[in-house]
N, CA, C and O atoms as CSV, one atom per row, in Angstrom:
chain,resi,resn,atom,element,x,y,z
A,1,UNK,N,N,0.802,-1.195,0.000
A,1,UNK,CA,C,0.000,0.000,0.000
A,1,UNK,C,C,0.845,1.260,0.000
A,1,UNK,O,O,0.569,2.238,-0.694
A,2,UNK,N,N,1.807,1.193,0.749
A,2,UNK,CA,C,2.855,1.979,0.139
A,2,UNK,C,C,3.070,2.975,-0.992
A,2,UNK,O,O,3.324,4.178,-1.048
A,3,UNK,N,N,2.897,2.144,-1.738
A,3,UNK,CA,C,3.558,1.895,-2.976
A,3,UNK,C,C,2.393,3.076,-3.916
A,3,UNK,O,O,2.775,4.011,-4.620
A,4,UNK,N,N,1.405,2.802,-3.737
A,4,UNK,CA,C,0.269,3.304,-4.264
A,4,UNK,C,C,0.336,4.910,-3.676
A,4,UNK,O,O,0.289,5.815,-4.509
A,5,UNK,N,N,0.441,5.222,-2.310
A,5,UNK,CA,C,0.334,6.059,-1.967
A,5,UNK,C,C,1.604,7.146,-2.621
A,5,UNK,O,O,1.159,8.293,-2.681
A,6,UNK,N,N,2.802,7.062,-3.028
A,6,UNK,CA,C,3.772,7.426,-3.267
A,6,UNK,C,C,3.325,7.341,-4.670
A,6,UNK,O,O,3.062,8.531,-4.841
A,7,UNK,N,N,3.139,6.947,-5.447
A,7,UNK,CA,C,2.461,7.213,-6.863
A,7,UNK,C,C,1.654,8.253,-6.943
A,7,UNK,O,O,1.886,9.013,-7.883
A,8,UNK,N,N,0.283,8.667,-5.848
A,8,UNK,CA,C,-0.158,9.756,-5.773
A,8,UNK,C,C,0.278,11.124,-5.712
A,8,UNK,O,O,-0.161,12.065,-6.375
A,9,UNK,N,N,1.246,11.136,-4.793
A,9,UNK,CA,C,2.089,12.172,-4.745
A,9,UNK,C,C,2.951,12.386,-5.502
A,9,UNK,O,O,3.447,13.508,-5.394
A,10,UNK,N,N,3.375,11.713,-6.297
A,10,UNK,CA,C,4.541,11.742,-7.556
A,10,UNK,C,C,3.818,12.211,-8.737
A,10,UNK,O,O,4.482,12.834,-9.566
A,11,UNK,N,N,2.866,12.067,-8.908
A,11,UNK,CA,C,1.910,12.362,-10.209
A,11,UNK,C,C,2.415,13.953,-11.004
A,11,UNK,O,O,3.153,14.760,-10.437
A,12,UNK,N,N,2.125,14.053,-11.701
A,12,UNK,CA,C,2.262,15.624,-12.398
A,12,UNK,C,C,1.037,16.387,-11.897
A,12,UNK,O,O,-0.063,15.903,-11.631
A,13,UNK,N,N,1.427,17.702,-11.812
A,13,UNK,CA,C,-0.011,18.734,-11.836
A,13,UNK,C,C,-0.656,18.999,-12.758
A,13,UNK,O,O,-1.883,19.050,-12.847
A,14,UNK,N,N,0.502,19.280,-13.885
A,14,UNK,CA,C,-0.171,19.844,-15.694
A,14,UNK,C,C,-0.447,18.783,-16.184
A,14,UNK,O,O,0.495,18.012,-16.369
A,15,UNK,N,N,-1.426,18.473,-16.461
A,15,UNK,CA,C,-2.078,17.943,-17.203
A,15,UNK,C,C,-1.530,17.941,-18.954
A,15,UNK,O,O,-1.476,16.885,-19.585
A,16,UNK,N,N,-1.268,18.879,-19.383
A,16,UNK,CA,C,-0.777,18.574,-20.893
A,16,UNK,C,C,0.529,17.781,-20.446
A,16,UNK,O,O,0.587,16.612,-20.826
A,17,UNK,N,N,1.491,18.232,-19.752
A,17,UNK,CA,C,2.223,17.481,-20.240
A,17,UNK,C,C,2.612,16.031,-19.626
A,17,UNK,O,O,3.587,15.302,-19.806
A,18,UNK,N,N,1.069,15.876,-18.571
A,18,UNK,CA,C,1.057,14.148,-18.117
A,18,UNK,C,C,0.446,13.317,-18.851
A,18,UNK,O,O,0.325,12.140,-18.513
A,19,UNK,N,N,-0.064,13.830,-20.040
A,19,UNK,CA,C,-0.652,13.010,-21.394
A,19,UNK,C,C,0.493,12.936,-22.297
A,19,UNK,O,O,0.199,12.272,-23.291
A,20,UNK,N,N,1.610,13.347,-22.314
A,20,UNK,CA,C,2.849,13.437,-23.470
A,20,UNK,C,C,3.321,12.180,-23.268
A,20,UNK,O,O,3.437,11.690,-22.145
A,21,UNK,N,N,3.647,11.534,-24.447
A,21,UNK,CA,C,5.133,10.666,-24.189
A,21,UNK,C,C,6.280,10.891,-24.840
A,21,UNK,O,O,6.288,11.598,-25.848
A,22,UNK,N,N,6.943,10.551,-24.548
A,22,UNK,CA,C,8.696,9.915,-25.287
A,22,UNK,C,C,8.941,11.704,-25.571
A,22,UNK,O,O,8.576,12.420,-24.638
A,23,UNK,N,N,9.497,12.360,-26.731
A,23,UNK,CA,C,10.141,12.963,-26.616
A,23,UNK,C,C,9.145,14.613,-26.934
A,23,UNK,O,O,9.727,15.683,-27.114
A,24,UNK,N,N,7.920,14.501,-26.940
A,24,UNK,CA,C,7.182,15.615,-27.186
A,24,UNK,C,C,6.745,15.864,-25.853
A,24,UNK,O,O,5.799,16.643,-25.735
A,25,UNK,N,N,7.232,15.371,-24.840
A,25,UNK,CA,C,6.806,15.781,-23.199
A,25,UNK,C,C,7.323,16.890,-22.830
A,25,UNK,O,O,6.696,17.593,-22.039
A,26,UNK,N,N,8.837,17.377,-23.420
A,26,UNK,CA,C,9.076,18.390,-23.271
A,26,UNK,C,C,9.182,19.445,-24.019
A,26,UNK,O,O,10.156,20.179,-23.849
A,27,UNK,N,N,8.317,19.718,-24.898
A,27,UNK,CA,C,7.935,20.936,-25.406
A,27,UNK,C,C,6.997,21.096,-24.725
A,27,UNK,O,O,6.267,20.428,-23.992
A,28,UNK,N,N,7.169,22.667,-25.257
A,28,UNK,CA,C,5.318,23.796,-24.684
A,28,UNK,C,C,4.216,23.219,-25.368
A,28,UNK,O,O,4.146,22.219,-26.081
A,29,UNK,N,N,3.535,23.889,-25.076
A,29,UNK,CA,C,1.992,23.398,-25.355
A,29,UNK,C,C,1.826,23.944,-26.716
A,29,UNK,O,O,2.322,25.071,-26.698
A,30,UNK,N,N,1.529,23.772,-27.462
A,30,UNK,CA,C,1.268,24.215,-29.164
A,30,UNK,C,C,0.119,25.312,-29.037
A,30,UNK,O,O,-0.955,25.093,-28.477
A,31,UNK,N,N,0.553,26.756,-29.743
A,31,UNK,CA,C,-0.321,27.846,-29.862
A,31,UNK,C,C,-1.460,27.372,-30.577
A,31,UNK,O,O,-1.424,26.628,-31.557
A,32,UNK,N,N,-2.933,28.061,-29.783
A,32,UNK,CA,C,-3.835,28.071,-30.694
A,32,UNK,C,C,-3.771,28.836,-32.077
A,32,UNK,O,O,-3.071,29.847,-32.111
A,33,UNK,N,N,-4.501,28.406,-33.323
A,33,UNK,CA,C,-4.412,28.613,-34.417
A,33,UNK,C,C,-5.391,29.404,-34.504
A,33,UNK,O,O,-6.300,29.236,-33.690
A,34,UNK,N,N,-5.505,30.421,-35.431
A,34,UNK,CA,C,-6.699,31.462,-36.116
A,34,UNK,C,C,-7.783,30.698,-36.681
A,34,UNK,O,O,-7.695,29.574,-37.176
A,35,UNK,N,N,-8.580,31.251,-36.589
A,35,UNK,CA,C,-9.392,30.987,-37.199
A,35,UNK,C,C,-9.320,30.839,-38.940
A,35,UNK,O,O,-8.894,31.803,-39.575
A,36,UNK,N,N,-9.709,29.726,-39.583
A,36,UNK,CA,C,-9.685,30.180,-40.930
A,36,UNK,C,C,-10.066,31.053,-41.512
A,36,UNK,O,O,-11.029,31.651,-41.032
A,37,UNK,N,N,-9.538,31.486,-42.701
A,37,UNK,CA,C,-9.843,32.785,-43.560
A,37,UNK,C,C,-9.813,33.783,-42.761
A,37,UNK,O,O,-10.922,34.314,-42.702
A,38,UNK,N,N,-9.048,34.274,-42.122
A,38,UNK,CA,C,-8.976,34.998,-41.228
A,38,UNK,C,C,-7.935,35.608,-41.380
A,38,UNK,O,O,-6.952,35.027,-40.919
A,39,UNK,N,N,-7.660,37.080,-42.104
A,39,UNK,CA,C,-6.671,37.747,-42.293
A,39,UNK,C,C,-6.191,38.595,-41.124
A,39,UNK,O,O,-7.131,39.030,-40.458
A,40,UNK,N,N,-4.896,38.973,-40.666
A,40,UNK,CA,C,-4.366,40.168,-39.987
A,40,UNK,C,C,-2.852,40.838,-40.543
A,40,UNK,O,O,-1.716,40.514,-40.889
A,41,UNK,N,N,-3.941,42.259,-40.308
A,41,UNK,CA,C,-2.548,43.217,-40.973
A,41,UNK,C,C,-2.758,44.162,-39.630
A,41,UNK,O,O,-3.778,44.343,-38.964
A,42,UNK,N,N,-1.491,44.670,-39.482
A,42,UNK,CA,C,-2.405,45.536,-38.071
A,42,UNK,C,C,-1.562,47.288,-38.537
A,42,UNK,O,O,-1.295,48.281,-37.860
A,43,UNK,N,N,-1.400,46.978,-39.841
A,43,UNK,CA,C,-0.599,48.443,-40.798
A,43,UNK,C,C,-1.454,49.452,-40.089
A,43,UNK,O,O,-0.919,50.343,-39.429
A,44,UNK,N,N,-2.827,49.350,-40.199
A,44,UNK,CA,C,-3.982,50.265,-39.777
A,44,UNK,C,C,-4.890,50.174,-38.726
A,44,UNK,O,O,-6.078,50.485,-38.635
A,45,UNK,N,N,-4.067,49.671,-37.928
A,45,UNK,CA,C,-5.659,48.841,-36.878
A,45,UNK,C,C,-5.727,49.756,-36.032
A,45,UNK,O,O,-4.682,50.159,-35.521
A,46,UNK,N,N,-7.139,50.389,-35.622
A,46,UNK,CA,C,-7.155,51.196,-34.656
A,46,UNK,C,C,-7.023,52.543,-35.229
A,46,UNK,O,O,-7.380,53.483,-34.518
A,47,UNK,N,N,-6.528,52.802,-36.500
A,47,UNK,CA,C,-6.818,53.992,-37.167
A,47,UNK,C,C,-8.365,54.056,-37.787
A,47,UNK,O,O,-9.086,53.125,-38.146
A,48,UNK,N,N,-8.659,55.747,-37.782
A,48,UNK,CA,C,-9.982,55.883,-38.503
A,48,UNK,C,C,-9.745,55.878,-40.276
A,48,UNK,O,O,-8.742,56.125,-40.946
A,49,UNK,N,N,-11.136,55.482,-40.665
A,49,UNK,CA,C,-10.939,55.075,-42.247
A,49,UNK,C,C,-10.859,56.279,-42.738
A,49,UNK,O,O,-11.895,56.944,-42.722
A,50,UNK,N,N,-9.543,56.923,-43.337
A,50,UNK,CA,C,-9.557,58.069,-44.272
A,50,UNK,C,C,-10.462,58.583,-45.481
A,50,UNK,O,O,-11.108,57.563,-45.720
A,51,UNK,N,N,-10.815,59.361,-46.213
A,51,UNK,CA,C,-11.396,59.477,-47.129
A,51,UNK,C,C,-10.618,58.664,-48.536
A,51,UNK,O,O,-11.226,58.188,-49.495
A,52,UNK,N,N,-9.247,58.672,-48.348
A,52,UNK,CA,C,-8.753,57.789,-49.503
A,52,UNK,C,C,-8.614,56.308,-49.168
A,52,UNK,O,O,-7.892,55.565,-49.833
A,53,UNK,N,N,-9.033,56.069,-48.550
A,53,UNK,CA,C,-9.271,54.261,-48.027
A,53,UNK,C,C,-10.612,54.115,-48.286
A,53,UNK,O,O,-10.732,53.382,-49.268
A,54,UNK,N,N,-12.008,54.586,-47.725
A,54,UNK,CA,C,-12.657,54.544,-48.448
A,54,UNK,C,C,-13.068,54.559,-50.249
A,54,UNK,O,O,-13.705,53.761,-50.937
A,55,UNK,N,N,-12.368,55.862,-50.575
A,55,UNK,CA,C,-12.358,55.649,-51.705
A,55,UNK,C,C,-12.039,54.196,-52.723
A,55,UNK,O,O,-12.743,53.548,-53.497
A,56,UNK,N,N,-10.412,54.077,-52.201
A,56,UNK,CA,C,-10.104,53.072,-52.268
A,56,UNK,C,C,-11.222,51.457,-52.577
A,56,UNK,O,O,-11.533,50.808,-53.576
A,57,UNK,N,N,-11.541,51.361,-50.996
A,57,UNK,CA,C,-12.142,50.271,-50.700
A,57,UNK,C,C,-13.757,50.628,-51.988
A,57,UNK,O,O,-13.810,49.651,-52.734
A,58,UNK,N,N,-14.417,51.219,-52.198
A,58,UNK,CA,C,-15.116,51.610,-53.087
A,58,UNK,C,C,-14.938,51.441,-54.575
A,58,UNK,O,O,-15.960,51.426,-55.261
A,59,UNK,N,N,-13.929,51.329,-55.071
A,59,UNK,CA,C,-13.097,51.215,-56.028
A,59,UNK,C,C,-12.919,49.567,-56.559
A,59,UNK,O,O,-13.109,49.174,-57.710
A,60,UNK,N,N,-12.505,48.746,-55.393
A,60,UNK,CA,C,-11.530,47.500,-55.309
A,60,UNK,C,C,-13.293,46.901,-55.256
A,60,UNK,O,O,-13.595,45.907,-55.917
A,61,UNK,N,N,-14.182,47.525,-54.533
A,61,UNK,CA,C,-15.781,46.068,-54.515
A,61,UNK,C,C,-16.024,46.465,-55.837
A,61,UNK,O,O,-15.831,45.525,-56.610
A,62,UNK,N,N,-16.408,47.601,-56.445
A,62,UNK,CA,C,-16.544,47.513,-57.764
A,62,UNK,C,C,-15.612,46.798,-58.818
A,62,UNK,O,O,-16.082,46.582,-59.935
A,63,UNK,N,N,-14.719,46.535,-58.618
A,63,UNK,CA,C,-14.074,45.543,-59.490
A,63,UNK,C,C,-13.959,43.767,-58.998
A,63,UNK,O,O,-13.485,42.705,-59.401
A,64,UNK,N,N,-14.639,44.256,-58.024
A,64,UNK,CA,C,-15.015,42.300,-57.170
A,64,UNK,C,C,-13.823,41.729,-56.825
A,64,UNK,O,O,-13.522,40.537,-56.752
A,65,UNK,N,N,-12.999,42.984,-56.564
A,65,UNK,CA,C,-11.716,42.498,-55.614
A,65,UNK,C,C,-11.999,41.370,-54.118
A,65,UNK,O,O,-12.484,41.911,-53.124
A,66,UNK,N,N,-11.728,40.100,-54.065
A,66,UNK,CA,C,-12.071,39.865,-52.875
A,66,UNK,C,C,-11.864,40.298,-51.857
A,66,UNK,O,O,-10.983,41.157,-51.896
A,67,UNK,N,N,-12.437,40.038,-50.505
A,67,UNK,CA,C,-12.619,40.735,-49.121
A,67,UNK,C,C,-10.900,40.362,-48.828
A,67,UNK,O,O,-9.978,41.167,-48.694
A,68,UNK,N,N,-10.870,39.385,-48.801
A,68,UNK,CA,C,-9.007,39.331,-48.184
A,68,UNK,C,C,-8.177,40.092,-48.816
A,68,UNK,O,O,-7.443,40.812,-48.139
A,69,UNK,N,N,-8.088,40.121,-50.223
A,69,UNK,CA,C,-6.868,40.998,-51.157
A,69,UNK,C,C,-7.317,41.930,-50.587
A,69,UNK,O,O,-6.498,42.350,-49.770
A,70,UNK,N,N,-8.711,42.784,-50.606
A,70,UNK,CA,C,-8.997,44.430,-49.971
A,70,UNK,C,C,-8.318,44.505,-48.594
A,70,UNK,O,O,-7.571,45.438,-48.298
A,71,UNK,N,N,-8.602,43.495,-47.766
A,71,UNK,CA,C,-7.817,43.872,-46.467
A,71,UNK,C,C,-6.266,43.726,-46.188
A,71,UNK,O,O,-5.666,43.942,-45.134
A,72,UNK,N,N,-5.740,43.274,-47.497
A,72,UNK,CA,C,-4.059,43.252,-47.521
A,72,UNK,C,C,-3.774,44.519,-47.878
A,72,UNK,O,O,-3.041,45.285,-47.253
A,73,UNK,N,N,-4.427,44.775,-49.019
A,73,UNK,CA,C,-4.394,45.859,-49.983
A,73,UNK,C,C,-4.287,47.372,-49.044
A,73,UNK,O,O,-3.332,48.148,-49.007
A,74,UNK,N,N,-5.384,47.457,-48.446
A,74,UNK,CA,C,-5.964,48.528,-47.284
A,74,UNK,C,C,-4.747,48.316,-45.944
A,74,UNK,O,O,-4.200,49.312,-45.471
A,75,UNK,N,N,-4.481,47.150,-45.519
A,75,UNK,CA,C,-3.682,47.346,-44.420
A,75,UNK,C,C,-4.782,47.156,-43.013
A,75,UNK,O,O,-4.610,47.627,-41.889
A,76,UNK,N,N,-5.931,46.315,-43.500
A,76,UNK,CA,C,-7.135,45.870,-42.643
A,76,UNK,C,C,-7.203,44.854,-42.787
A,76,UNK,O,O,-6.995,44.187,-43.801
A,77,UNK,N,N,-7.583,44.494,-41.549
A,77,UNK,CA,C,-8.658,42.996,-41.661
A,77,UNK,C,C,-10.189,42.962,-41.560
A,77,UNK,O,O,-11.082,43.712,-41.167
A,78,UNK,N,N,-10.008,41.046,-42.404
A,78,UNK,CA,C,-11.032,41.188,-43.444
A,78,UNK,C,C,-12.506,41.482,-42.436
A,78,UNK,O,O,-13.539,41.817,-43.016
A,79,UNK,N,N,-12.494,41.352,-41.174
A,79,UNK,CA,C,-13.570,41.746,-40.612
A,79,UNK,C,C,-14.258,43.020,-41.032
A,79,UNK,O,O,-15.385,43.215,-41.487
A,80,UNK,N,N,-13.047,44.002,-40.692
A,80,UNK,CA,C,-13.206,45.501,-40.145
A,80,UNK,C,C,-13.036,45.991,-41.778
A,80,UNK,O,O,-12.650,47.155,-41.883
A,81,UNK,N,N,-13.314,45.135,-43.293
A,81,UNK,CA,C,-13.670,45.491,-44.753
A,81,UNK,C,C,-14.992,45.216,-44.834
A,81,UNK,O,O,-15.824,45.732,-45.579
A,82,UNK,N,N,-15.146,44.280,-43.935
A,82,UNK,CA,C,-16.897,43.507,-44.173
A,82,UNK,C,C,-17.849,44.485,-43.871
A,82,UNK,O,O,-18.794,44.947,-44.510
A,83,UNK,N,N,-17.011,44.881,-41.814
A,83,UNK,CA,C,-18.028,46.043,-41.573
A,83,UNK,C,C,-18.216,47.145,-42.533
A,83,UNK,O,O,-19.295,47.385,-43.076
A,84,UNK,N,N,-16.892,47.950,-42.764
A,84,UNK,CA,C,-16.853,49.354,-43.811
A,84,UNK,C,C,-17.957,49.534,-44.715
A,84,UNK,O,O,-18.726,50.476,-44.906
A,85,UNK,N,N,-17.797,47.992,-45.399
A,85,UNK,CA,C,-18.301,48.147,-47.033
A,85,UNK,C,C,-20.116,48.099,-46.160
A,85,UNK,O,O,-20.775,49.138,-46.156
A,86,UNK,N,N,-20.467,47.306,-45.758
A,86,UNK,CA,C,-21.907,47.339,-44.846
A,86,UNK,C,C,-22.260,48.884,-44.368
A,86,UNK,O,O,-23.355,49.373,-44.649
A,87,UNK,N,N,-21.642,49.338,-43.911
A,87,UNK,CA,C,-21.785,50.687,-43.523
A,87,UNK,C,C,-21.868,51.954,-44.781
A,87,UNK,O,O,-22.610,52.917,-44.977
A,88,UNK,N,N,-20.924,51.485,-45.336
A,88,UNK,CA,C,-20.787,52.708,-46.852
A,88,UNK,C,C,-21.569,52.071,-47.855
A,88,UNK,O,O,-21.318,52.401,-49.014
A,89,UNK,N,N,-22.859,50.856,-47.571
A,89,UNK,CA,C,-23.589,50.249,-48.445
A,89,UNK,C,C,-23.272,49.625,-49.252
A,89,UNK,O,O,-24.111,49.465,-50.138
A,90,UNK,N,N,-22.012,48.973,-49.409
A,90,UNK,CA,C,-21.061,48.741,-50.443
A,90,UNK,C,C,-21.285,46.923,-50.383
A,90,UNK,O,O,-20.849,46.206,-49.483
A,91,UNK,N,N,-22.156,46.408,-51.719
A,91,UNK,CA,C,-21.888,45.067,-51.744
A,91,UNK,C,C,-20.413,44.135,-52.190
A,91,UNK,O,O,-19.918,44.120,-53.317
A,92,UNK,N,N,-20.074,43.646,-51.388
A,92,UNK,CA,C,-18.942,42.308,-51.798
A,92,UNK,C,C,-18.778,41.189,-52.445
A,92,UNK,O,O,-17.741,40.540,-52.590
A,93,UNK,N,N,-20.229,40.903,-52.976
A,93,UNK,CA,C,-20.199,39.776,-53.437
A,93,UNK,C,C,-19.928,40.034,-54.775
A,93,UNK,O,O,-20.482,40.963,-55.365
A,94,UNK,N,N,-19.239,39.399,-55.229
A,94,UNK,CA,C,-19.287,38.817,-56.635
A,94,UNK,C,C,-20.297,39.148,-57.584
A,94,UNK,O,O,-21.398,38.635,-57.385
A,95,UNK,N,N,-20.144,39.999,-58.712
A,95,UNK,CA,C,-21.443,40.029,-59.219
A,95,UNK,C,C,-21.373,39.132,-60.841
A,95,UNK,O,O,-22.168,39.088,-61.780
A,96,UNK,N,N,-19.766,38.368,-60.559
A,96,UNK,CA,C,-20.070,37.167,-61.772
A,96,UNK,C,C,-20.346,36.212,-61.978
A,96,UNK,O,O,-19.953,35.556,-62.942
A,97,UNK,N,N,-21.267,35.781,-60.946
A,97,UNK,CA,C,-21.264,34.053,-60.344
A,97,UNK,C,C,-23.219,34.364,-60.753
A,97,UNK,O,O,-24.096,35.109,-60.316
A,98,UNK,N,N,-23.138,33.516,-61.589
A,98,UNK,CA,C,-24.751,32.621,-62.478
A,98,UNK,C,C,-25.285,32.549,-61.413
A,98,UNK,O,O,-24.750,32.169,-60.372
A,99,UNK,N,N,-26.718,33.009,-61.596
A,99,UNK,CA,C,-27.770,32.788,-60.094
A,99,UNK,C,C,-27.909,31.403,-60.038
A,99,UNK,O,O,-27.356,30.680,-60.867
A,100,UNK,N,N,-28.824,30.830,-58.839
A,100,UNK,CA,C,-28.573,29.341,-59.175
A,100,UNK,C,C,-30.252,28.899,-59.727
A,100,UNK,O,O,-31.403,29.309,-59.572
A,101,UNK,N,N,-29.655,28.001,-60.318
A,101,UNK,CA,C,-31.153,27.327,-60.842
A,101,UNK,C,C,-31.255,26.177,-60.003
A,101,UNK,O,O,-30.359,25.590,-59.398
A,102,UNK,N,N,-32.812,25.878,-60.069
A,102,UNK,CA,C,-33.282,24.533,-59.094
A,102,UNK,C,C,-32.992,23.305,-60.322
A,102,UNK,O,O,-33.227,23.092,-61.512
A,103,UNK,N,N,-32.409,22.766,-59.298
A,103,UNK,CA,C,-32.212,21.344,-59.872
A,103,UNK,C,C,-33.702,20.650,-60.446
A,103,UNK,O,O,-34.831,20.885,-60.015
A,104,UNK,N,N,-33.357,19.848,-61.409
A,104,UNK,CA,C,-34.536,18.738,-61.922
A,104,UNK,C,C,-34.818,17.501,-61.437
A,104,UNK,O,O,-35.720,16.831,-61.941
């Protein structure tokens, strides 16, 4: 009984790395990942949208620039293009993609 009891106390606290074996026990814990499609530029973050960024961004949906190239392009992410263009009424979608027809 011993024996058992001294196993308890020997145990690890962290949990990640009392699930590891052999030689990945001692690394860190692996960073969470972004979300997909999920751009960041932070050139502009926290700045207000100028009149030539707007412009800009006005410019780039009329030519059906996608939302990610606009937010490389701009120095934004693609969130804070989604909001803009919503706000300045500005549609994003694609206007070359065939409506869809119902299947037969």
């Amino acid at each position: 009984m011993a024996t058992t009891a001294t196993r308890r106390t020997t145990r690890r606290t962290n949990t990640t790395n009392a699930r590891r074996r052999g030689p990945a026990a001692n690394l860190p814990a692996p960073k969470p990942k972004a979300k997909p499609g999920t751009t960041r530029s932070t050139r502009n973050a926290g700045r207000m949208w100028s009149e030539h960024d707007l412009r800009e961004l006005r410019a780039l949906a009329k030519q059906n620039t996608p939302t990610r190239v606009i937010g490389l392009k701009l120095g934004r992410t693609e969130t804070s293009v989604r909001s803009q263009a919503a706000r300045q009424g500005l549609s994003l979608k694609p206007t070359n993609q065939s409506p869809r027809t119902p299947r037969r």
